[in-house]
C-alpha positions in Angstrom: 182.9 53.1 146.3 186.2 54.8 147.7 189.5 52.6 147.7 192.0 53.8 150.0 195.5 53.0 149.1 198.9 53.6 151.4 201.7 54.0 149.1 204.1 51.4 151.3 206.4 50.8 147.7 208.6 53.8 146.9 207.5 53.9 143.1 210.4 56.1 141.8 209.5 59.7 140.2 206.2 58.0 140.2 203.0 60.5 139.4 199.6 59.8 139.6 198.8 59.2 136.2 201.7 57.0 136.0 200.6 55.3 139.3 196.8 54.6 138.0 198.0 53.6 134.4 200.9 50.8 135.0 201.0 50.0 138.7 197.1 49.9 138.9 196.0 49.1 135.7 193.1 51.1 135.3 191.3 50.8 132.3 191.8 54.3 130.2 187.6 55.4 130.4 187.6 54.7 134.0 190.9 56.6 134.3 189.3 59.7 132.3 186.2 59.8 134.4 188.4 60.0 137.6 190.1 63.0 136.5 187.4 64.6 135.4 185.1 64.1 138.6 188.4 64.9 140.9 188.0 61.8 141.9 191.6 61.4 143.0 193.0 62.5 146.1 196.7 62.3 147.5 196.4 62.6 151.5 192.9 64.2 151.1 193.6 66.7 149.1 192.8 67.2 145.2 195.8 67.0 143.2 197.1 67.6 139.2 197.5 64.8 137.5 200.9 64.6 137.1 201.8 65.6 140.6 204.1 62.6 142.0 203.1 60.3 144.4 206.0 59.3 147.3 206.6 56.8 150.0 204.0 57.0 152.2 201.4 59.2 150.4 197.9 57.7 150.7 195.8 57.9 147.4 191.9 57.9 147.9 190.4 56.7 144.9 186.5 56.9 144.1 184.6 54.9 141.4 180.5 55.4 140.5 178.6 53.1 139.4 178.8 53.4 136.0 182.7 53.0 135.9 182.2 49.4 137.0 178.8 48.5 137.1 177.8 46.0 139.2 177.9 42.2 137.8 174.9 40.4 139.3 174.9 36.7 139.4 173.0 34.7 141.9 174.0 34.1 145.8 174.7 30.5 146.5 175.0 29.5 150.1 177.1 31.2 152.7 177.5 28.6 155.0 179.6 25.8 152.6 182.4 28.8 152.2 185.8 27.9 153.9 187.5 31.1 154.2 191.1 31.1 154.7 191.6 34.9 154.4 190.1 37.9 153.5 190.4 42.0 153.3 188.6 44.8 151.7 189.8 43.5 148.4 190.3 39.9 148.2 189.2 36.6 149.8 191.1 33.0 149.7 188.7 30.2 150.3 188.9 26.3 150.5 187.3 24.5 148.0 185.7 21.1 148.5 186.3 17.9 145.9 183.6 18.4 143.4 182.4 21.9 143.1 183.2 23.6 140.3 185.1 26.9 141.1 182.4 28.9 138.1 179.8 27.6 136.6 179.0 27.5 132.9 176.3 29.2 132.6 174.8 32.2 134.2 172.3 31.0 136.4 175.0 27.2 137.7 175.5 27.9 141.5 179.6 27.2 141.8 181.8 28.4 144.7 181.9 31.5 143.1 178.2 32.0 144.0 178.9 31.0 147.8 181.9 33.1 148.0 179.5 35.9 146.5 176.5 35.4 149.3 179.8 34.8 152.0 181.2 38.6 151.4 177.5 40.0 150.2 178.9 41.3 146.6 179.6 40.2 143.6 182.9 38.5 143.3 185.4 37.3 140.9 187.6 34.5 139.5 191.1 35.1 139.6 192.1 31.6 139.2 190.3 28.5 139.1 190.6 24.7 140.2 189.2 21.5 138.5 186.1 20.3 139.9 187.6 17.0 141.3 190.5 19.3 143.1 190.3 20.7 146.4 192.2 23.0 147.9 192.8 27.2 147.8 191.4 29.4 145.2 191.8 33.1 145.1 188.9 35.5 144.3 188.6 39.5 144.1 186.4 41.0 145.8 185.9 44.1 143.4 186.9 45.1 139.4 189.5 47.5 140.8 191.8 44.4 142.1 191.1 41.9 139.5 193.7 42.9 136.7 196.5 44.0 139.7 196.0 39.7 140.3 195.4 38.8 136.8 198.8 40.6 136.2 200.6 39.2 139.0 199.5 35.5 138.1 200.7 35.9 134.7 204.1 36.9 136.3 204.1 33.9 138.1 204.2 36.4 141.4 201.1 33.9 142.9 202.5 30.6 144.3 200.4 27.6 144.1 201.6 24.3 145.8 199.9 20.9 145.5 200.3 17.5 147.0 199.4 14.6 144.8 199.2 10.8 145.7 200.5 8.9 141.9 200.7 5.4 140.9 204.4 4.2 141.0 207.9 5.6 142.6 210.1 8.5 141.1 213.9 7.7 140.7 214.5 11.1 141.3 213.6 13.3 144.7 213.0 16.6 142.5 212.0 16.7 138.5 210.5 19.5 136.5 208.4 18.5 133.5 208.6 21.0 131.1 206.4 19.5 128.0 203.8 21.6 126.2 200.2 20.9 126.7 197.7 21.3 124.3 193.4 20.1 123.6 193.1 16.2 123.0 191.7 15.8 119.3 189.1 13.3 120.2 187.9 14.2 123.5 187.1 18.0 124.6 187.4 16.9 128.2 190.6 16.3 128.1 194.2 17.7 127.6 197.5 16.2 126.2 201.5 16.5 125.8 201.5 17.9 122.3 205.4 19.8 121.6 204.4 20.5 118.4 201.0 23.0 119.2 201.0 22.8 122.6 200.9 25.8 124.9 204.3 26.4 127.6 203.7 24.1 131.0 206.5 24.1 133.5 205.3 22.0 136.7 208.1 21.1 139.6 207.9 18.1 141.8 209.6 17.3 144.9 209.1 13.6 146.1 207.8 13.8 149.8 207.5 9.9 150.8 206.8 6.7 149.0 204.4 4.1 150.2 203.9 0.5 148.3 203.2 1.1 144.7 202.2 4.9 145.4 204.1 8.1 146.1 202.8 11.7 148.1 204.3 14.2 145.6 204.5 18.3 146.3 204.0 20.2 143.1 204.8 24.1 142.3 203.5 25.4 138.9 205.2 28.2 136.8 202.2 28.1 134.5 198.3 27.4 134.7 197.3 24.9 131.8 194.0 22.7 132.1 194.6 19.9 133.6 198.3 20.8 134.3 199.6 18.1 136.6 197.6 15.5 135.6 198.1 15.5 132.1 202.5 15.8 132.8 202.2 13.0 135.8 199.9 10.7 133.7 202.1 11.8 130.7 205.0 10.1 132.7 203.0 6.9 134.0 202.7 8.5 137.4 199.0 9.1 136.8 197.2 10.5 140.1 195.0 8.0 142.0 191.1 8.5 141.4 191.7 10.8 138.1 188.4 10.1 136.3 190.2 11.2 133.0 193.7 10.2 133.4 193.5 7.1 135.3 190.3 5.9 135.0 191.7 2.2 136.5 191.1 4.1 140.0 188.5 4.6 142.1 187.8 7.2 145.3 188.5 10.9 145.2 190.7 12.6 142.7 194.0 12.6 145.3 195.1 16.2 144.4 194.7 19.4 146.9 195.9 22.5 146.6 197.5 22.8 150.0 198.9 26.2 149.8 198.8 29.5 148.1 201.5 32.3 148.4 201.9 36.1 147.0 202.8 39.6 148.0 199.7 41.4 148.5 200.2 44.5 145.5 198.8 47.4 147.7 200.1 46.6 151.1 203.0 44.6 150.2 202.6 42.2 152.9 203.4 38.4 152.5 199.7 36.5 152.1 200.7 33.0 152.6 197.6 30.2 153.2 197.2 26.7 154.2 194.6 24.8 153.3 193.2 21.6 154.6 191.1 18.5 153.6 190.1 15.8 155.3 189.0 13.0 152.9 192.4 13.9 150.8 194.2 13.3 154.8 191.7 10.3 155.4 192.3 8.6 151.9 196.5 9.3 152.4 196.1 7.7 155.9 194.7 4.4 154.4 197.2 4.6 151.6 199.8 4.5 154.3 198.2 2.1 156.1 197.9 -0.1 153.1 202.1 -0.2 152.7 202.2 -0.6 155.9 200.7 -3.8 156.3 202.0 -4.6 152.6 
């Protein structure tokens, strides 16, 4: 396979070893076998390896099969894949309430199996939602992409919004909760405050409207724990309405949807910015503000 890439970021006194090593993040071996096949061309032509690469240079990069061989896992079903966007590299989709975004074994169809049979290749998680969540997930569509995300989610360069319906009313408009999350001790299913060997959770929240004894809720995360928001709102008796874990008191869907998902693209550098939709979060929201309404 041959990846084309337009150099659009002036990288400065940038050469191509540096390029594929820390703006690319190829692995070393593959990195090796490109150089050694002349694999690497700058604007068609064959180049030395530490040759710089400038503004507006376009790098052709070609992989065999053995320097990412090909990850087979079965198709699932093309035609239950929401896709919000796609390129030649990645592809945003819009997960229904109660698929799991991977399975846990090889051969459990998951959304990443339909997203798989929707592009006709293998794809791959870059970040995942909890089965009861629906909303915008981000996959890559081929190995050479997947650490360029993986590196830009752990700089928090991927945006992730969520609306939440809770029990209860905030005193404030905007909070952060900033308390460390680590594995519940009894049960492996769920997640809890703990300060003391907890891992770094940082979730904002931005009141949007309050109804009778609920409240719509936006939330932005700076980091990607399990179970994030609904172990900090629960945490804070502000439990989300239909959390089987967290609020097991309520019934109906799990009210949390990832509405929206934001980044710079890292080869083009243009601004990938989705919205997603859900109709039974809208439908249950409608009755909850029907419900104050006539409250």
């Amino acid at each position: 396979m041959t990846f084309t890439v337009s150099i659009q970021n002036p990288y400065s006194e940038t050469t191509v070893k540096e390029l594929l090593e820390e703006h690319f993040l190829i692995p070393r071996k593959i990195r090796h076998f490109l150089r050694t096949k002349k694999h690497v061309r700058v604007n068609h032509e064959l180049i030395n390896w530490q040759s710089p690469v400038e503004l507006g240079d376009t790098v052709e990069l070609t992989f065999d099969e053995e320097d990412y061989p090909t990850k087979e896992i079965p198709f699932g079903e093309a035609q239950l894949v929401d896709c919000l966007y796609q390129d030649e590299h990645i592809i945003i989709v819009n997960k229904p309430e109660g698929m799991k975004t991977h399975g846990n074994e090889p051969t459990e169809i998951a959304l990443l199996n339909h997203v798989s049979a929707f592009v006709e290749q293998t794809c791959y998680v870059v970040h995942r939602l909890d089965m009861e969540t629906s909303g915008a997930v981000l996959f890559a569509k081929n190995p050479f992409i997947l650490p360029i995300l993986n590196r830009l989610l752990e700089n928090k360069k991927i945006k992730r919004q969520y609306w939440a319906l809770v029990q209860g009313h905030f005193s404030d408009k905007k909070l952060t909760y900033r308390q460390a999350i680590g594995r519940h001790r009894h049960d492996r299913r769920k997640r809890v405050v703990d300060r003391r060997k907890g891992q770094k959770a940082v979730t904002h929240v931005q009141v949007l409207k309050a109804f009778g004894t609920t409240s719509l809720i936006n939330c932005q995360l700076d980091t990607g724990r399990t179970h994030q928001i609904r172990v900090h709102l629960s945490h804070d008796d502000h439990p989300i309405l239909g959390d089987p874990l967290y609020h097991t008191k309520s019934k109906g869907r799990l009210m949390l949807h990832a509405h929206e998902l934001s980044f710079t693209h890292p080869l083009t550098l243009e601004t990938v910015r989705v919205s997603a939709k859900s109709k039974t979060f809208e439908d249950c929201l409608a009755i909850a503000s029907k419900h104050s309404q006539m409250n």
